[in-house]
N, C-alpha and C positions, 0 to 999 in steps of 0.2 A: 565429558561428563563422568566416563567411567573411572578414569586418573584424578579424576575431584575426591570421588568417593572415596578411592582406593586411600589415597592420604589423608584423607579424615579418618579413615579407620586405622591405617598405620597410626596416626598421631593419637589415638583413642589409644591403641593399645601400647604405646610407649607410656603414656602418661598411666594406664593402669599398674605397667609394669614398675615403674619410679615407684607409686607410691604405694606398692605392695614392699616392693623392695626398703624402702621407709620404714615402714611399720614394723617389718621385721626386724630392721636395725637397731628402732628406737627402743624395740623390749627386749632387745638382748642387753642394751644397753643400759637400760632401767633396770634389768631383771639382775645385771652384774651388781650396781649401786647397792640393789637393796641387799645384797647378799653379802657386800662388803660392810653396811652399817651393819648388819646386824651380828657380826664377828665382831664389830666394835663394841656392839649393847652388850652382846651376851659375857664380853669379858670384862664386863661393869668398868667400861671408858669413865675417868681416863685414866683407870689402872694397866688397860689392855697396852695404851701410849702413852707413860705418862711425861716424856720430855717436850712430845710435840703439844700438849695440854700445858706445861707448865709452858715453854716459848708462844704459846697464843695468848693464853690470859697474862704474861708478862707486855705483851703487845699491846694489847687493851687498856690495860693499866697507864700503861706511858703516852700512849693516848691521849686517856683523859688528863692524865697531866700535863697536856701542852694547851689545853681547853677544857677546863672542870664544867665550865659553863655551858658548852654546849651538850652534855649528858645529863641525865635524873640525877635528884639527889641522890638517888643510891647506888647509882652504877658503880663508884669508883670502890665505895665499902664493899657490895655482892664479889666483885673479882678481888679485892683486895682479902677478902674472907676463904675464896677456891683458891689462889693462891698457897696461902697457908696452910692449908687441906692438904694439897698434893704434896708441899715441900714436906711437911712433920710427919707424914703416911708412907712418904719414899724413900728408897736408903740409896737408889743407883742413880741419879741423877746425873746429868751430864755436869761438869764440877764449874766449866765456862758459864755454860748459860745458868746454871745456879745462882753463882756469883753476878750475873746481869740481871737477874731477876730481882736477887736481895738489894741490891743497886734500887730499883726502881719500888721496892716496897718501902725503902728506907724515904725515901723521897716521898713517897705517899704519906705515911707515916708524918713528916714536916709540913705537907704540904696545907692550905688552906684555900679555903672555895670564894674569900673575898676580893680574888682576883684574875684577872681576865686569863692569868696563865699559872700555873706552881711548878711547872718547870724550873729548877735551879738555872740551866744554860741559857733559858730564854731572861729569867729573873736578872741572872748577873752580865746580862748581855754578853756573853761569849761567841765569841763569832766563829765560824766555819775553819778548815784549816783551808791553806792556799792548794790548790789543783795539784798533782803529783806533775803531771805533764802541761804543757802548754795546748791550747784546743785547736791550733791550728796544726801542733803535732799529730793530736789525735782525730783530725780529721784525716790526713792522712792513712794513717792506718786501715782507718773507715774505706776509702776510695781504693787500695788496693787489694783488701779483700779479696777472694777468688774462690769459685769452687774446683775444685784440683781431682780428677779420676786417675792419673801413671801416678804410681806408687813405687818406691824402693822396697825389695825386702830387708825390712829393718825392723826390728819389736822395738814398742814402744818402752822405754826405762819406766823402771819401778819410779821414777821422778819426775817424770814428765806426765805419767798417770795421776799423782798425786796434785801436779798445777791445774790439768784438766778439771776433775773433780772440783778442786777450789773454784773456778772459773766459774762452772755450773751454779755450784752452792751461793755466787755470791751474786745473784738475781735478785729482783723484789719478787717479796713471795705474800702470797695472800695469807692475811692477818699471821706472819711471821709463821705456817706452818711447816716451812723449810720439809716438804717431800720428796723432794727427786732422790732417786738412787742411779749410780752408773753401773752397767754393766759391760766388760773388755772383752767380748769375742774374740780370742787367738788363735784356738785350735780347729786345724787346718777344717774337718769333716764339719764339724758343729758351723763354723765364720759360712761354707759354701750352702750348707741348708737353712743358714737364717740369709743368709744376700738371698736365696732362690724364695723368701718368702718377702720379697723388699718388691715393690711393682715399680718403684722409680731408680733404683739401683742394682738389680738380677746379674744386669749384665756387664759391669765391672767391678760388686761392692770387692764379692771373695778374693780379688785380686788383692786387696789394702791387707796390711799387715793386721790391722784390727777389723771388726765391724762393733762399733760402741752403737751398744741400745741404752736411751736414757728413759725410765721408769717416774712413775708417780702414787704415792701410796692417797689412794682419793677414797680412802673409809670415813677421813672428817670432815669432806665435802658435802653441801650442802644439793641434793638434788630434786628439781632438775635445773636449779639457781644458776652453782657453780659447774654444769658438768661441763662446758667448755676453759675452766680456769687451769686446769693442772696442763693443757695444751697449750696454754698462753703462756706459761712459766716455761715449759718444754722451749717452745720455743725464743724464749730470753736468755734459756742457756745455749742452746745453739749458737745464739750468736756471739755470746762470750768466749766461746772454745773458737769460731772461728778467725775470733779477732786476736785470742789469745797463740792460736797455731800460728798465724802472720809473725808470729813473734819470735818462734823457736823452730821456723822450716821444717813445719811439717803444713801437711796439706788436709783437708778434709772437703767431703761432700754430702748435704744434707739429703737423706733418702725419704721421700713421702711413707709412712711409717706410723700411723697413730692405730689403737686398739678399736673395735667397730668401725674400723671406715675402710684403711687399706692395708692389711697386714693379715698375709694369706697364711691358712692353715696358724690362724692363729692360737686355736687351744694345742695342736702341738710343739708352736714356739713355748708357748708359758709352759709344759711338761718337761720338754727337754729342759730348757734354763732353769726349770724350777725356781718360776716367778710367784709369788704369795697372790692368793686371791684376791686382796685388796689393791691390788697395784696396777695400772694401765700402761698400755706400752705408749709413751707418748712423743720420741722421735729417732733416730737414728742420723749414725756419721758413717762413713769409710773415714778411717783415720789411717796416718803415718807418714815420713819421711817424702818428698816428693818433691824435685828439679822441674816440675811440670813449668812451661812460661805461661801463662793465660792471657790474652788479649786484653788493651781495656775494652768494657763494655759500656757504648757508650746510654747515657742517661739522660730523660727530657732535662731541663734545665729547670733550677729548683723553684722560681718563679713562676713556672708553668703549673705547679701542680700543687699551691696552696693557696686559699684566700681566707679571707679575714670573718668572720661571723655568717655568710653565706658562700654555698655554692657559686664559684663564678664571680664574687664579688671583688673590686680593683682595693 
């Protein structure tokens, strides 16, 4: 009877403890959101950003042009209108995505709502290009995969940084806001106190030539909508850099690593790295050079773990 009680009361106060532990969490992490939108209000957005405003409402727009029909009448005009706002208001624009913008206003501009699409490529039926690689190549690459901890001392080349980053960048990204930033921890003192604040990496990151923190600027997140989206991106480029390393022998391994959840003494990481308020830390690599073998690991069989419109269903 008395070991009855005793775990009811243990489990009482586990459970008070979680969701004291919650609460706290969730207003820090509320209380960050709001402190990031309103660095974006107060620098009268979206002057404060204005390439990642012009790449969203470029988004929008193209959009509606593969489906006029499924928007209001005036959706396609209201963005077609901020568009031009930002472009004729801005002098620094990025000159790429400019030029893909006017692309897609110019096509607005042609375009007409009596038909199911104004898309020129879908209009003149242009079809896709053919795959770079064959898919049974690139499943390969997929199956050998590996997370890799023995490291060479090696730094990573000013060019191999530069494919990484690419790798990242080239994710789906919610309504085209393209946020991530990378950051390449090299320097010996700063790489061993950010590994010491990694809970799934402590104990081999600082060994890797790098420790890569990848960032997310979530001031034009939507909260509490989007606040798990800039994490979901996080981690679509993780897995680009890891398929992309397979490629160039180097090794990486991803460290549990996100802002309010597990990243200790985390207002001293963002001092030191001197991260911008609006930005959350949203994953970490050990990255570099590495003869590691990895075992296969093996996998249910894929059979096993999908079915058709329900749970369980053949």
């Amino acid at each position: 009877m008395q070991k009855t009680i005793k775990k009811k009361i243990l489990l009482f106060i586990s459970f008070i403890v979680i969701i004291l532990k919650a609460v706290l969490q969730y207003i820090k992490e509320m209380l960050f959101f709001l402190k990031a939108k309103r660095l974006y209000l107060d620098n009268n957005y979206p002057k404060s950003n204005p390439a990642l405003f012009l790449r969203k409402k470029a988004h929008h727009l193209e959009r509606y042009l593969f489906m006029p029909k499924a928007y209001s009448e005036t959706f396609g005009t209201n963005v077609f209108e901020q568009l031009n706002n930002v472009i004729s208001s801005e002098n620094n624009l990025p000159k790429n995505q400019l030029k893909w913008a006017n692309k897609i206003i110019e096509e607005f501009k042609n375009s007409t709502n009596e038909k199911n699409t104004a898309c020129p490529m879908l209009l003149n039926e242009i079809h896709r290009n053919k795959p770079p690689i064959e898919t049974e190549q690139f499943q390969k690459l997929i199956r050998v995969r590996r997370s890799r901890r023995i490291f060479e001392n090696i730094p990573l080349t000013h060019e191999e940084k530069k494919m990484i980053n690419e790798a990242a960048q080239q994710i789906p990204s919610s309504c085209n806001r393209q946020t991530l930033y990378l950051i390449f921890v090299e320097d010996p003192l700063l790489k061993k106190f950010v590994s010491d604040t990694i809970p799934g990496g402590h104990q081999f990151f600082f060994q890797a030539p790098c420790v890569l923190l990848l960032l997310s600027d979530a001031g034009d997140y939507r909260y509490p909508d989007d606040r798990m989206v800039p994490y979901i991106e996080g981690a679509c480029a993780v897995q680009n850099i890891y398929l992309l390393c397979e490629t160039m022998e180097l090794g990486c391994c991803w460290g549990s690593y996100t802002s309010f959840g597990s990243v200790k003494k985390e207002q001293e990481v963002r001092r030191r790295l001197n991260i911008p308020h609006t930005f959350l830390i949203v994953a970490s690599l050990a990255i570099g050079k590495s003869r590691q073998f990895v075992c296969n690991i093996p996998r249910d069989k894929p059979e096993n773990r999908y079915w058709t419109n329900h749970y369980g269903a053949s």
